[in-house]
C-alpha positions as CSV (number, residue, x, y, z in Angstrom):
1,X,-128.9,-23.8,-117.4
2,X,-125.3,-24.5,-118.1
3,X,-123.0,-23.4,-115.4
4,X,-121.6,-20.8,-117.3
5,X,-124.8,-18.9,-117.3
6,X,-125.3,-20.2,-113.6
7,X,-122.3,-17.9,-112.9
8,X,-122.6,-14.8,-114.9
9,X,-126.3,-14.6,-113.1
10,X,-124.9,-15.4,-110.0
11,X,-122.3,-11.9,-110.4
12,X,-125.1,-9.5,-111.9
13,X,-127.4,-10.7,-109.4
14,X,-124.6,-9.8,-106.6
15,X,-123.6,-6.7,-108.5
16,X,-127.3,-5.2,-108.4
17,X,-128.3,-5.9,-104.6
18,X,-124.9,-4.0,-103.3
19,X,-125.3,-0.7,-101.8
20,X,-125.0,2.4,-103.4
21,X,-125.5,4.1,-99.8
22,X,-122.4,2.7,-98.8
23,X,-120.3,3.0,-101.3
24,X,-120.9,6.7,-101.0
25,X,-120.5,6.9,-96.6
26,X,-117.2,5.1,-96.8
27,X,-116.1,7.5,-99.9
28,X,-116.9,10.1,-97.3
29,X,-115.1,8.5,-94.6
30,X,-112.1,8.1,-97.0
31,X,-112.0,11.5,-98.5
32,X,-112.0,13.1,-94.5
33,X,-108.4,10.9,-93.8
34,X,-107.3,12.0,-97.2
35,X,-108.4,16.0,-96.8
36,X,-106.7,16.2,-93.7
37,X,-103.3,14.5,-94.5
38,X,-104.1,11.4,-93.5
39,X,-103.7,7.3,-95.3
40,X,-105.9,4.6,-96.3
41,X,-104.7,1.3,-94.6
42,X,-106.4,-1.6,-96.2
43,X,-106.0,-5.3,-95.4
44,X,-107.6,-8.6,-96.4
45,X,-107.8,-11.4,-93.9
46,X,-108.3,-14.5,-95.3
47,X,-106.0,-16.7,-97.2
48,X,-108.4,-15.1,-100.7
49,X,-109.6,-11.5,-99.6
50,X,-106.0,-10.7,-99.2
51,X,-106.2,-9.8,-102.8
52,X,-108.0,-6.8,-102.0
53,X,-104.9,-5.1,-100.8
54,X,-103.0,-5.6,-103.8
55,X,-106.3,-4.4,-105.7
56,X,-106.4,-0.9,-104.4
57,X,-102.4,-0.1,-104.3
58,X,-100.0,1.0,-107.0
59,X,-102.3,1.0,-110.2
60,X,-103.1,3.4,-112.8
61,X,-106.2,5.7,-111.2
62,X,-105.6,4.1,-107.8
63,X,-105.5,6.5,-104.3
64,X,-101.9,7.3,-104.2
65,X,-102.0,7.3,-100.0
66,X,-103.6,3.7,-99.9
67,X,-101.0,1.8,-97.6
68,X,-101.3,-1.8,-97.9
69,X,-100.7,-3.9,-94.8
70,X,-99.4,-7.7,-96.4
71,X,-98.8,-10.4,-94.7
72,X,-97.4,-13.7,-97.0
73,X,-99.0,-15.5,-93.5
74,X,-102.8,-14.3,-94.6
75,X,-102.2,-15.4,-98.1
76,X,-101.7,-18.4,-100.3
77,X,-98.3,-17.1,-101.7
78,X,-96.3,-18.2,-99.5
79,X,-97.7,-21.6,-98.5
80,X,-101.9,-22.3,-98.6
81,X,-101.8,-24.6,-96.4
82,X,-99.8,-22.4,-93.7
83,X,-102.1,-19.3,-94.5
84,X,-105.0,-21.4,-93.1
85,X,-103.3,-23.4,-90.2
86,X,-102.8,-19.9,-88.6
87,X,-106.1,-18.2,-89.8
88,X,-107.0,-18.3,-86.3
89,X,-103.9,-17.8,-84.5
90,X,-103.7,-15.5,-81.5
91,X,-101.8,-12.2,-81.4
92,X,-101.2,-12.7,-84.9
93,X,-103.6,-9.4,-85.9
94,X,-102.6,-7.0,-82.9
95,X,-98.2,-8.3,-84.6
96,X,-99.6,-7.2,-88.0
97,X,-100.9,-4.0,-86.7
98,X,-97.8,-3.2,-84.4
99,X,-95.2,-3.9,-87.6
100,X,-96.1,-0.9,-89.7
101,X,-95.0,1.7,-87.2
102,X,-97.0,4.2,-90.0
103,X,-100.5,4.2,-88.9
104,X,-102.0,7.6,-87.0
105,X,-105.1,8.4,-85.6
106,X,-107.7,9.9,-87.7
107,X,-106.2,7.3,-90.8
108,X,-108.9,4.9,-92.0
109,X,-108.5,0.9,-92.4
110,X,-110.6,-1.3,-94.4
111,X,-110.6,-4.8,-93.7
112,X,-111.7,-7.3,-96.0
113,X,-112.8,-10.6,-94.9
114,X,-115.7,-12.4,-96.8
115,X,-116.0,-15.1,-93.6
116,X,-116.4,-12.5,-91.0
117,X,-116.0,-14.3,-88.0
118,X,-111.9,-15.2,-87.3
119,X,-109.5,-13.9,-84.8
120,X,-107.5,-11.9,-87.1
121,X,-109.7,-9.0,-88.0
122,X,-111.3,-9.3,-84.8
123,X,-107.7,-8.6,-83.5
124,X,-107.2,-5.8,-85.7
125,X,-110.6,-3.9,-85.2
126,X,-109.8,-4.2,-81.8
127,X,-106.3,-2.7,-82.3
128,X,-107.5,0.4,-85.0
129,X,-110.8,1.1,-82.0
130,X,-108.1,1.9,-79.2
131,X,-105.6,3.7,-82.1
132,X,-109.2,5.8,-82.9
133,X,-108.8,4.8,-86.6
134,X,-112.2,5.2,-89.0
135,X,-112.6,1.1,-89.4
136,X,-114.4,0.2,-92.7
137,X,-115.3,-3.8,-93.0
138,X,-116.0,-5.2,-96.2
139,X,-117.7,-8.5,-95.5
140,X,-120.4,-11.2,-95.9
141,X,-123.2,-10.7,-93.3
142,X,-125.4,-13.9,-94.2
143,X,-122.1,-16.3,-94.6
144,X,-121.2,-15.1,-91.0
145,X,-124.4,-16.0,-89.7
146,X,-124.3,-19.0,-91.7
147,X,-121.4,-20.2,-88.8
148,X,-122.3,-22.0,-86.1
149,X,-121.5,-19.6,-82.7
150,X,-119.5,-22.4,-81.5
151,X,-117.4,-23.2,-84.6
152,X,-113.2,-22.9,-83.8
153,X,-112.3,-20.8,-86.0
154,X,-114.3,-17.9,-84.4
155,X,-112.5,-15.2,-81.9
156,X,-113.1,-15.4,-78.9
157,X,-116.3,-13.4,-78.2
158,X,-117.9,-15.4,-80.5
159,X,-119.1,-12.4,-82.8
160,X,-119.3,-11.6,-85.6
161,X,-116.9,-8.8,-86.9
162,X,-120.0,-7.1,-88.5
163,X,-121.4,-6.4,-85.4
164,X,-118.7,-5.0,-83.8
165,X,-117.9,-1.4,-83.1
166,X,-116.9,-0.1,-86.6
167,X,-117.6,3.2,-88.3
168,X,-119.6,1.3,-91.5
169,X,-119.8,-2.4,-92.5
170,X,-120.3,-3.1,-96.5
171,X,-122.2,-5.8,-96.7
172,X,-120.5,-8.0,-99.8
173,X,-123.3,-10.5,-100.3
174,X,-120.9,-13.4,-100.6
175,X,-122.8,-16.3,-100.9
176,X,-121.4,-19.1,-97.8
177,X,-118.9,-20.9,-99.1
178,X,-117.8,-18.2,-101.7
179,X,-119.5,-20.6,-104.5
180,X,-121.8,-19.7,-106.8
181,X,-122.8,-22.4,-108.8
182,X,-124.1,-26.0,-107.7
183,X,-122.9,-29.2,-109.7
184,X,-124.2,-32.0,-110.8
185,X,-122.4,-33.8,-108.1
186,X,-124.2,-32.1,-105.3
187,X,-120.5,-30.1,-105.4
188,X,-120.5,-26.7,-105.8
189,X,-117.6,-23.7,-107.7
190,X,-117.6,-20.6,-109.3
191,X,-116.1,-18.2,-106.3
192,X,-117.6,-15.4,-106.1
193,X,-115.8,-12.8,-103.4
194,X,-112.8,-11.6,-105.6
195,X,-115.6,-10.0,-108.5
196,X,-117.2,-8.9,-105.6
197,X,-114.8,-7.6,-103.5
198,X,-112.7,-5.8,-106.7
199,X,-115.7,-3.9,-107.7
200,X,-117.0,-2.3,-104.2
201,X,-113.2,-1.5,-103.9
202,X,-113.4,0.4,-107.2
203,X,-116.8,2.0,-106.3
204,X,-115.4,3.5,-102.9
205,X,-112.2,4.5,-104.8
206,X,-114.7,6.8,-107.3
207,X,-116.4,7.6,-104.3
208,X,-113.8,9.3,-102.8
209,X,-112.4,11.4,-105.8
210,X,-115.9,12.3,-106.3
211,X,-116.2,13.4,-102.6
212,X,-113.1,15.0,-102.9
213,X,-113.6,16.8,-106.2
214,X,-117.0,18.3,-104.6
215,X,-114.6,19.8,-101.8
216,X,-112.7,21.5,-104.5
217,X,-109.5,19.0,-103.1
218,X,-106.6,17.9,-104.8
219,X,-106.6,14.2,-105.4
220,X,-103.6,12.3,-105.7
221,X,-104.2,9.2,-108.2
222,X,-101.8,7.3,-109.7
223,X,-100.7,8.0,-113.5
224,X,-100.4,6.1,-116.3
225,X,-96.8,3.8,-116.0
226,X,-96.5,3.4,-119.9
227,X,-95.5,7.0,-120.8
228,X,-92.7,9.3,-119.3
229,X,-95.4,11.8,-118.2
230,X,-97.2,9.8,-115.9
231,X,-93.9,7.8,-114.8
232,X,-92.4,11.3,-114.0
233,X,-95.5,12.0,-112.3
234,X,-95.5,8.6,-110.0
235,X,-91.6,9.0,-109.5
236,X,-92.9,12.1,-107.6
237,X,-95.4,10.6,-105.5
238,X,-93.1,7.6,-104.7
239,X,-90.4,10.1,-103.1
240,X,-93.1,11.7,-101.4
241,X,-94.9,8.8,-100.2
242,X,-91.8,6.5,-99.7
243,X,-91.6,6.9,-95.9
244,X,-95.2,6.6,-94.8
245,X,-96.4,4.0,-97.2
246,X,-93.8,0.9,-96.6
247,X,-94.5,-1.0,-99.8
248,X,-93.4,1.5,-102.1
């Protein structure tokens, strides 16, 4: 099998063990911060899954109250090498957290984080618990037990953030190592977790507006930014949303 077909069977075979279930519980999570005024936080925690903020935010059909919480530290952007020196530095989630001064009780987070086990999103779990935010983690539960308990870049219980005290964990199947195909080498490639990741984004996204549409609630969703309809349409939601959502 070339590795070409390797891959494209590696993402349907991912695709069809997700969880429908899920998708639809966090949709309803989702849709109870948005019915009663409330934002979507989102954040991704390693140096890759911090795509999954940008993936949500500021796009044709998108949430319009989705906040984004970025950090150039969590990504590659602005230095790979940095993003993963500090991966597992302390007090570096609870900073993130404190810096957007926009985040209630009763919002909802989602935190992405294919590895599952660092300080960061432990940090930050920790941090939306006490602020009684509805925590969603998207996240690999066989790569996370794939980690030795001892390994250094775990926080410091030692667990993993699946197991902590969240209101639902989505399970992304990322294979470990975030590599789907094996090479003739004995090396292996073809990442998996941004496919992954992008589509049980987009399923809790239609989740919501489905959940929302069954309450008979208004769903604000981002327009089209080609015509002068839909840009008049977003230049409204961008004065309403400019002081709560700080990325706008």
């Amino acid at each position: 099998m070339s590795y070409i077909e390797a891959y494209k069977n590696s993402i349907n075979k991912l695709i069809s063990e997700l969880s429908d279930r899920q998708y639809k519980e966090a949709g309803e999570i989702l849709a109870d911060t948005i019915e009663h005024g409330g934002l979507v936080h989102i954040v991704g925690t390693g140096i890759h899954s911090s795509m999954s903020a940008e993936d949500m935010f500021f796009r044709t059909g998108a949430l319009v109250g989705v906040n984004p919480l970025f950090d150039p530290t969590l990504s590659v952007t602005h230095s790979a090498a940095k993003a993963f020196y500090m991966k597992n530095a302390p007090d570096l989630g609870t900073f993130l957290m404190e810096y957007y001064r926009n985040i209630s009780a009763g919002d909802a987070i989602i935190i992405v984080d294919n590895e599952g086990i660092g300080t960061i999103p432990y940090e930050i779990i920790k941090w939306s618990s006490e602020k009684k935010l509805r925590i969603i983690v998207v996240t690999s539960i066989d790569y996370a037990n794939s980690i030795d308990k001892e390994n250094c870049y775990r926080n410091p219980e030692r667990i993993n953030i699946a197991d902590m005290d969240v209101s639902l964990v989505i399970d992304n199947k990322v294979p470990v190592n975030d590599t789907a195909v094996i090479l003739s080498n004995g090396m292996q490639s073809g990442w998996i977790s941004t496919i992954g990741n992008s589509f049980i984004l987009n399923m809790v996204t239609l989740s919501t507006i489905e959940c929302l549409e069954d309450r008979g609630i208004k769903c604000d969703l981002w327009h089209d930014f080609i015509t002068a309809e839909g840009c008049n349409r977003n230049e409204s939601f961008i004065e309403e949303y400019y002081e709560r959502i700080r990325h706008i």
